[in-house]
N, C-alpha and C positions, 0 to 999 in steps of 0.2 A: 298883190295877192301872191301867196308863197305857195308853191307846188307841194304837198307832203308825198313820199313815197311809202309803199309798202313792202314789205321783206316779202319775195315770190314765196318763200316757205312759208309763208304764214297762212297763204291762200288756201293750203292743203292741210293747215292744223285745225281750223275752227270757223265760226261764225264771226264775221267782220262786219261791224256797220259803220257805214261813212256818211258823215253828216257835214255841214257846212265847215265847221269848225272843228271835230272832234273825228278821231279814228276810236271806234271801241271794238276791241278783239278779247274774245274769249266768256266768259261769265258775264263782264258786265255786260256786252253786243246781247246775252241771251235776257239779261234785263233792261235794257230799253227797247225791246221788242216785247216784251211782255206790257211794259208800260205804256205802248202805243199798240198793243192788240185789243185795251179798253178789258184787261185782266179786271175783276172786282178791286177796289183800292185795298179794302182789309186782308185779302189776300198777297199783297205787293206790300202793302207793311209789315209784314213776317219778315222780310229779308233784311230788316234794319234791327232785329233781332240778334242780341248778342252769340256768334257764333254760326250763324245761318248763314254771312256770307261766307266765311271760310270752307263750311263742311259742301256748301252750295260747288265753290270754284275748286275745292276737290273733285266733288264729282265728275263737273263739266270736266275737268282735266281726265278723269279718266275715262269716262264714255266719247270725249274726244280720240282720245289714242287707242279706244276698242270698237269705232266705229262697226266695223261689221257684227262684230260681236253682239253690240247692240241693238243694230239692226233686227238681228238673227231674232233675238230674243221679245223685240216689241214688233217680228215681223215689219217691218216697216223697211222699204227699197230707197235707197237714196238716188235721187232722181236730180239732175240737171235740169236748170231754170231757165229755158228757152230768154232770151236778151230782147228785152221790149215787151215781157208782160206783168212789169211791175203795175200793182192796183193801188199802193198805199194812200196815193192822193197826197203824198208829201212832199209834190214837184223831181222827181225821180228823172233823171238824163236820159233814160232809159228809151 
């Protein structure tokens, strides 16, 4: 089994998911979390719309780099995930 590493800067740009086999950072991380939060499917097949993932991983790239900004605006506090209370039920190390 091969160790993969992660770029420490990357931990500070966006949303990282790590699965057995796969690292996904950025847009796509924010859609397979959408696909395992049991989003309605017709809703999740808009994104296989031509163009939707592009205008999509613009966005994410910039509410990423305006984080507070963003915050500000949809009110919302970015909060630290206490370690050991993941619920996903996806066998999580945690």
């Amino acid at each position: 089994m091969t160790r993969k590493q992660i770029d420490p800067r990357l931990i500070e740009t966006g949303i990282i998911v790590l699965e057995s086999d796969t690292i996904l950072i950025g847009y796509r991380a924010v859609l397979r979390v959408l696909k395992r939060s049991g989003i309605p499917r017709w809703l999740l097949s808009l994104t296989s719309m031509p163009g939707i993932r592009f205008l999509g991983s613009i966005l994410y790239r910039f509410l990423a780099s305006h984080r507070r900004l963003a915050s500000r605006l949809l009110r919302l506090t970015p909060q630290p995930v206490p370690t050991g209370t993941c619920s996903c039920g996806g066998g999580c190390a945690n």
